[in-house]
N, C-alpha and C positions, 0 to 999 in steps of 0.2 A: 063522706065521713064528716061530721059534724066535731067543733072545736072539742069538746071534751073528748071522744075519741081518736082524737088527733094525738092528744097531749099523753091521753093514757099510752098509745102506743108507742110514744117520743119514752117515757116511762121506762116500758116495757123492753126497751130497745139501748138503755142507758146501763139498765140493771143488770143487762146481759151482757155489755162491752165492762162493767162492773167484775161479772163473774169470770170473763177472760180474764181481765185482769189481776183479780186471785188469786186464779189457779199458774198464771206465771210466776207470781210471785212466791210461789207453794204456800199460800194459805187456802188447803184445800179444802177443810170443812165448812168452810164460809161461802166458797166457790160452788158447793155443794147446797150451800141451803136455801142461795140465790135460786139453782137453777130448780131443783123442785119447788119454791114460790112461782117459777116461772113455768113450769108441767103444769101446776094447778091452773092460771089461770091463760092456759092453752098458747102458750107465744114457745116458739121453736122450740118445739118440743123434738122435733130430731135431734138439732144441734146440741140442746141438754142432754141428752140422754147421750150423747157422744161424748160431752166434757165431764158428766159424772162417769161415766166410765172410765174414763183418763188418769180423773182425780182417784176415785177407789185404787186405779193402778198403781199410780204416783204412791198411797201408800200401805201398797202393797196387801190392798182386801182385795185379791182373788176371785172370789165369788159373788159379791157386790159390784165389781167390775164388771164380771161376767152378765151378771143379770141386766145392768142396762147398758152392755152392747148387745144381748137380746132383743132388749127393748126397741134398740135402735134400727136393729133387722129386720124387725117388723114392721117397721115404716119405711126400711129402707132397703129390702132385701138382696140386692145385685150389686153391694157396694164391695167391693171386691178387697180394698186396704183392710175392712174394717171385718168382711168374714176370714183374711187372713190374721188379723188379731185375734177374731175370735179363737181362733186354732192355735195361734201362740199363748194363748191364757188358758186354755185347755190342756195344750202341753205341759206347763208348770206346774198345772194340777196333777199333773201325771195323769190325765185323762184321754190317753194317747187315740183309743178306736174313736172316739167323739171327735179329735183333732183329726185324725189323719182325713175322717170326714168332710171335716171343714177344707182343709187344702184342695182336697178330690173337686170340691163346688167350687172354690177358685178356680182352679186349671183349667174345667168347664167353661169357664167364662173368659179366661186368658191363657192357653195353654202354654204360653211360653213367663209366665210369671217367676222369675228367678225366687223370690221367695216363697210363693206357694211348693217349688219342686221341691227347696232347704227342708221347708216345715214338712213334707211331705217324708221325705228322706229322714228326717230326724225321729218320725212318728215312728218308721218302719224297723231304723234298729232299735230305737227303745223296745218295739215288740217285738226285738230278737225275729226279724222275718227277711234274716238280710240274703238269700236270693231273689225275694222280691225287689229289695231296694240297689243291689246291682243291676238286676234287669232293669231298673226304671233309669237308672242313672246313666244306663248304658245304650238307652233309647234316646238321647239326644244330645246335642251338643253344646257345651258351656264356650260361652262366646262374651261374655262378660267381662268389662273392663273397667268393672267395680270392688276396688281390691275387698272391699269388707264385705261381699259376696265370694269371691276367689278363695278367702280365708276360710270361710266358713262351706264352703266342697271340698278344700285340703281337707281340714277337719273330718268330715264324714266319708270321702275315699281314703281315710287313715282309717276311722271305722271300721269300713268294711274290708280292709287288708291291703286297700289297693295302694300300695304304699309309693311305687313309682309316681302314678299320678299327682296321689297327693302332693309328690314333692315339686311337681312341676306346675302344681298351683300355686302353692306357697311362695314358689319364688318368682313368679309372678306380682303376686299379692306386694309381694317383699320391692319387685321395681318400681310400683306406683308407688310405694309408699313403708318406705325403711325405717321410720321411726316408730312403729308403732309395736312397742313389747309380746302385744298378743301374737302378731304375725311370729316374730323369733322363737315363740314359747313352742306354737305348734310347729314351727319346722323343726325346732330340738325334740319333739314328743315325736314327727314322723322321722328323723335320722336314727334315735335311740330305739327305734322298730324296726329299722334298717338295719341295725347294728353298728352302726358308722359314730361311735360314743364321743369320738374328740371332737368332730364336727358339731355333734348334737350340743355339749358343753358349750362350745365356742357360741352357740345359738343363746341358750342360759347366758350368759354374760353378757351378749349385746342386751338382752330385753334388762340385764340389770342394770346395763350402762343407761338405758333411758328411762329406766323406773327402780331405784334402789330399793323399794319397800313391794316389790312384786313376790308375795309370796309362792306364787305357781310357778315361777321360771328358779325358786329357790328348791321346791318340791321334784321341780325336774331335773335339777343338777343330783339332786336324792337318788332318784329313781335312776339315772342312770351310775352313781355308784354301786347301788343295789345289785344289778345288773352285771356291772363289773365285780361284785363278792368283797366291794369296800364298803363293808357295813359301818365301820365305824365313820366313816365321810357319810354314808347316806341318813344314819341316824344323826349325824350332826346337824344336817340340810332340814331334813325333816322340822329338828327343832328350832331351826333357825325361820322358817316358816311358819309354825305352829305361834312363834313367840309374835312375829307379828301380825299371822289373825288365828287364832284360836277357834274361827268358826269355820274353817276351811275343811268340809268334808273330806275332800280333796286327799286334801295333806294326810288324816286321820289314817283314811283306807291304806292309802299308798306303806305309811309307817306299820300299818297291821302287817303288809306283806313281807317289808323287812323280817318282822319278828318272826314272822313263819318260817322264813327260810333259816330263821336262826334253832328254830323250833325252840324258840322262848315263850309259850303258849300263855303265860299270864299275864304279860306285857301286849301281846298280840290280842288277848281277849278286852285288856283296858281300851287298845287305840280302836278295835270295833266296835266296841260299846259305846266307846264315846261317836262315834262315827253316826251309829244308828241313834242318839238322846238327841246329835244333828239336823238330820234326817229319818225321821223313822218311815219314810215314804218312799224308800230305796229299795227296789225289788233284789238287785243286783247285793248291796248290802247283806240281807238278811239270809240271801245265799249264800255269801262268802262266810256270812258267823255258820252258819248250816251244816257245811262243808267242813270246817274247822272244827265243829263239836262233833262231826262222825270220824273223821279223823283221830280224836280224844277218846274213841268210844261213849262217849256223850250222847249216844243214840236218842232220845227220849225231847231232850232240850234242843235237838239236831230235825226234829220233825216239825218242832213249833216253831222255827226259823222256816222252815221251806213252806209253811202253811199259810205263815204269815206271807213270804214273798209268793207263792200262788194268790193273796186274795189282793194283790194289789196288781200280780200281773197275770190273771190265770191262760194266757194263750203260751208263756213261755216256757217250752216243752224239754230245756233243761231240768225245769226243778220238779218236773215228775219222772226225770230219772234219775235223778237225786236223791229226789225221796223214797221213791220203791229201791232203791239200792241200801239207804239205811233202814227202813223194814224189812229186808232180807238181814240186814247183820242182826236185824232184834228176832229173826226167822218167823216173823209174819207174815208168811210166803204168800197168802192166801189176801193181805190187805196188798202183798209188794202188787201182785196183780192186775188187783179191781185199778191201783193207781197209774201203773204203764199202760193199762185200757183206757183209761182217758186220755191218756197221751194221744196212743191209736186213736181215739173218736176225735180227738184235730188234725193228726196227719198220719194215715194210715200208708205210707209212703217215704218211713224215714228209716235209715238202715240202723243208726243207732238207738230208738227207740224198739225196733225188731229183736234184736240180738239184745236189749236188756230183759224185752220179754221171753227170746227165749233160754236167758240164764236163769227167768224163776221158772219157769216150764222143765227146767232139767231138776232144778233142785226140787220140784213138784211130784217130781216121777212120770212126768207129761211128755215120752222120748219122742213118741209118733209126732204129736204135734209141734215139737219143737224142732227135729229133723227137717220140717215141711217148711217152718216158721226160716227156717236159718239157711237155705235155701232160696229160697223167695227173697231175702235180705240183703246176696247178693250182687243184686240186682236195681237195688233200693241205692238210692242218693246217700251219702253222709250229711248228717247235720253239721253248720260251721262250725271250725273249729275256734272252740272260747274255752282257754286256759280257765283252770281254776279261780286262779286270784289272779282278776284283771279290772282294772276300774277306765 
C-alpha cells in the first residue's frame, strides 16, 4: 500500500468513526450522508448499510430502514440479530406473513432464539392464527431469566388466554425487577382477565407510583372500572390518559368500548374514528367500527369497514364472517356466500365458518345441502373465541 493509499484509507476510516459518532449523538441525516459517501467509494459497506438502517429506524422511516438492512443481507446473509430486525420492521409495518418469515430463518439458524420465538409468536396472533401459536409455545420451554423477555411471554400467553401462565411469568419478570411500570401494567391487564379487579388496581397504581404520567396503567385502571359497570370512573381514567398523550390508540379503542356498553353510539363513533385518523392500519380497528355500524343497521358503511380491514389482513377469517353476516342483513344472500367461500378456500375445517355457511344456505332454500353442511360441523374445531370489542 503506497503512502497515498495509506492516508486515503486513514480518511476513510476517520469518516466512519465520524458517522458513529453522529448517529449517537442523533444527528442522523448527516450520519447518513457520511455513510453513502462511504458506499460510493466502497469502504464498509456492510457496516453502512447497518448504521443507515439504524438511523432510518432512529427516525422512524420504516421502509428506508427496511431497504438497507436488505441491503445489508445481502452481503450478510446469516446474521441472525440483524434478519431478526428485519422481522421486527416488518412487523410494524404490519407486514406480518413477510415477518413471520423472517423469524422461521432465524430459528433455522438458532432454534432456541428467545426473540426470534416472541417475534414469531407475535406475527402469529396478529394473523389471528392462534392454535398455531399455542402449539408452538407449547413445543418448548421458557427458561429465560431475562425479565424484559419473561414480560414480553406474559404478554402473549395473555394473548392467547393462557392467563394462569401469563401470570406466573409476570411475577417472575416482577422478581428480577419491580420497578419497572410496564411489568405492573401487564400483570393488571392479565389479573383484570382474571377477574381478580382489586389486585389488578393495586397493579395500576404501583406502575403509577414509579411513573405518574403513565398513560396505559391510567387506561387500565379505566378498563377495569369499565368491567366493574363504573362507567363514570372509567370514563374519568380514560380522560385522564387521553389528556396526557392524546396519541394513545390504546386509550381511543378501549373508551369506544365504554361508550358501547353505554350504547352512546355518537360518542363511541368520535373515539373510533378518532382511533382509526391514529392508526388507519389497524385490522382489528376497522372491525370493531364494522361491527358497530351493523349493529346501527349501518349496513352499507359496515362493509367498507370489513373490506378495509380484509385488505390489510386478508387471512383473518373473522371478518369474512362478519361481513357475509352483514350481507345477509342487506339479504345479499347470494354475495353473503361467494364471501364465507373464501373463508372456506383458507380453512375448510372451521366449525364457525360452517355453520355461518350454513345459515345463508337455509336462508337460500339450499336445506339438502345445509343439512349435510351442519353435520359435518360438528365435528369441525371452533374458532378462538375473540369477543366483539376487544383491543
Amino acid at each position: 500500500m503506497n503512502i497515498l493509499s495509506k492516508f486515503n484509507n486513514r480518511k476513510l476510516k476517520n469518516c466512519f468513526k465520524k458517522a458513529i459518532k453522529l448517529y449517537r449523538e442523533g444527528n442522523y441525516e448527516k450520519s447518513i450522508e457520511i455513510c453513502l459517501y462511504l458506499i460510493n467509494e466502497n469502504f464498509k459497506i456492510v457496516e453502512c448499510n447497518n448504521l443507515i438502517s439504524e438511523a432510518y429506524y432512529e427516525m422512524e422511516d420504516l421502509e428506508k430502514s427496511l431497504f438497507y438492512l436488505n441491503q445489508y443481507l445481502e452481503l450478510n446473509p446469516d446474521n441472525i440479530e440483524n434478519i431478526i430486525n428485519k422481522g421486527m420492521i416488518l412487523y410494524e409495518l404490519k407486514r406480518y406473513d413477510e415477518s413471520l418469515e423472517n423469524y422461521d430463518n432465524a430459528l433455522l439458524i438458532d432454534k432456541n432464539n428467545d426473540y426470534a420465538k416472541i417475534g414469531k409468536l407475535l406475527d402469529l396472533l396478529a394473523l389471528k392464527r392462534l392454535s398455531e401459536a399455542k402449539n408452538f409455545i407449547n413445543s418448548f420451554c421458557i427458561t429465560t431469566q431475562d425479565d424484559t423477555l419473561l414480560n414480553n411471554y406474559a404478554s402473549i400467553l395473555s394473548g392467547l388466554g393462557m392467563f394462569d401462565d401469563a401470570l406466573s411469568y409476570i411475577n417472575e419478570a416482577l422478581k428480577l425487577n419491580p420497578n419497572k411500570d410496564k411489568y405492573w401494567n401487564n400483570k393488571g391487564d392479565i389479573l383484570s382477565e382474571l377477574e381478580k379487579y382489586e389486585d389488578g388496581l393495586k397493579c395500576y397504581d404501583n406502575a403509577l407510583k414509579i411513573n405518574p404520567g403513565n398513560e396505559i396503567s391510567l387506561s387500565g385502571k379505566a378498563s377495569i372500572f369499565k368491567d366493574l359497570k363504573d362507567y363514570d370512573n372509567a370514563l374519568k381514567y380514560f380522560d385522564e390518559a387521553l389528556a396526557i398523550n392524546p396519541y394513545c390508540v390504546v386509550c381511543w379503542v378501549n373508551k369506544s368500548i365504554t361508550y358501547h356498553l353505554l350504547k352512546d353510539y355518537e360518542n363511541l363513533e368520535l373515539c373510533i374514528n378518532k382511533a382509526l385518523e391514529l392508526d388507519p392500519n389497524d385490522s382489528n380497528i376497522w372491525n370493531k367500527k364494522g361491527l358497530f355500524l351493523d349493529e346501527v343497521g349501518r349496513y352499507d358503511e359496515a362493509l367498507i369497514c370489513f373490506d378495509k380491514a380484509l385488505e390489510i389482513n386478508p387471512n383473518a377469517l373473522d371478518l369474512y364472517i362478519n361481513k357475509s353476516n352483514t350481507l345477509v342483513n342487506l339479504n345479499r344472500l347470494d354475495d353473503a356466500l361467494n364471501v364465507i367461500d373464501e373463508a372456506f378456500s383458507l380453512d375448510d375445517n372451521c366449525q364457525d365458518i360452517a355453520l355461518q355457511k350454513v345459515k345463508i344456505l337455509k336462508e337460500l332454500g339450499s336445506t339438502d345441502e345445509a343439512e349435510i353442511l351442519e353435520k359435518e360441523a360438528q365435528n369441525m374445531p371452533e374458532m378462538e373465541d375473540l369477543p366483539l370489542f376487544y383491543y
